[in-house]
C-alpha positions in Angstrom: 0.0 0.0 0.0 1.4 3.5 -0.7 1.8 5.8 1.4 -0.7 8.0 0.1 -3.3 5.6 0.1 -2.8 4.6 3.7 -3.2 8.3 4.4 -6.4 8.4 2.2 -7.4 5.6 3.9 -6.9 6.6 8.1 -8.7 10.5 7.3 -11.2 8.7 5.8 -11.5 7.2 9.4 -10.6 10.4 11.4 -13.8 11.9 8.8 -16.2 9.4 10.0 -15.0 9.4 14.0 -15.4 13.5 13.9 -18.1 13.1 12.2 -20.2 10.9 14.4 -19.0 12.6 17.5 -20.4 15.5 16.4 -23.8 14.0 15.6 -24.0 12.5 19.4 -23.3 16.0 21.0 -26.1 17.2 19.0 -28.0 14.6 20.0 -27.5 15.3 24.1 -27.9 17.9 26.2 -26.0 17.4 28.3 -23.0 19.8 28.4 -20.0 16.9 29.7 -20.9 14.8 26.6 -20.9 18.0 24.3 -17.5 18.4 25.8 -16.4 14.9 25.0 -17.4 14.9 22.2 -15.4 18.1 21.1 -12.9 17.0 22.7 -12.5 13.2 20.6 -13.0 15.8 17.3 -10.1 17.7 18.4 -8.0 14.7 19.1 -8.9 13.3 15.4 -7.8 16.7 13.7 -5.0 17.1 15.5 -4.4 13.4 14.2 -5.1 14.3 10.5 -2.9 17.5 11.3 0.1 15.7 12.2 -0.6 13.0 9.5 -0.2 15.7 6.8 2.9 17.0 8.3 4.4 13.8 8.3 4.0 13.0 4.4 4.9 16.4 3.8 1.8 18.0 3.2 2.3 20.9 5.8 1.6 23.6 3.2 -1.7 22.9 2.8 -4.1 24.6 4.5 -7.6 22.9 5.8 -10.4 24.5 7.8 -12.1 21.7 10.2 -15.9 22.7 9.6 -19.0 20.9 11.5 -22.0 19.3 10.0 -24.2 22.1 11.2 -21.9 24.4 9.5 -22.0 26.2 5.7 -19.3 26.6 3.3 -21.6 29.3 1.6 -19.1 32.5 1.0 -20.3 35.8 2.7 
């Protein structure tokens, strides 16, 4: 496996983990799971982050954006 496939492959994986931690904060009230949650999102960016440093893709620049969020320009 290359390594760019093996990285394609774990953010694909770090997508779905934020992903669905963000979904079950939405889905509680209950500000200490919020927390968590936000908390496992950060630790999978910062886990993508490092990733793309370590192939050499430091120079690119990505904006971590929730599901409840647009991309719409202003």
């Amino acid at each position: 496996m290359s390594d760019d496939l093996f990285f394609h492959s774990i953010n694909n994986q770090l997508a779905v983990v934020m992903g669905n931690a963000e979904l079950l904060g939405l889905k509680f009230d209950n500000r200490k799971t919020q927390e968590t949650c936000r908390e496992i999102q950060a630790a999978a960016s910062k886990i993508n982050k490092l990733m793309y440093e370590y192939i050499g893709h430091n120079g690119v620049h990505r904006n971590t954006m929730g599901l409840t969020q647009t991309n719409s320009p202003s």
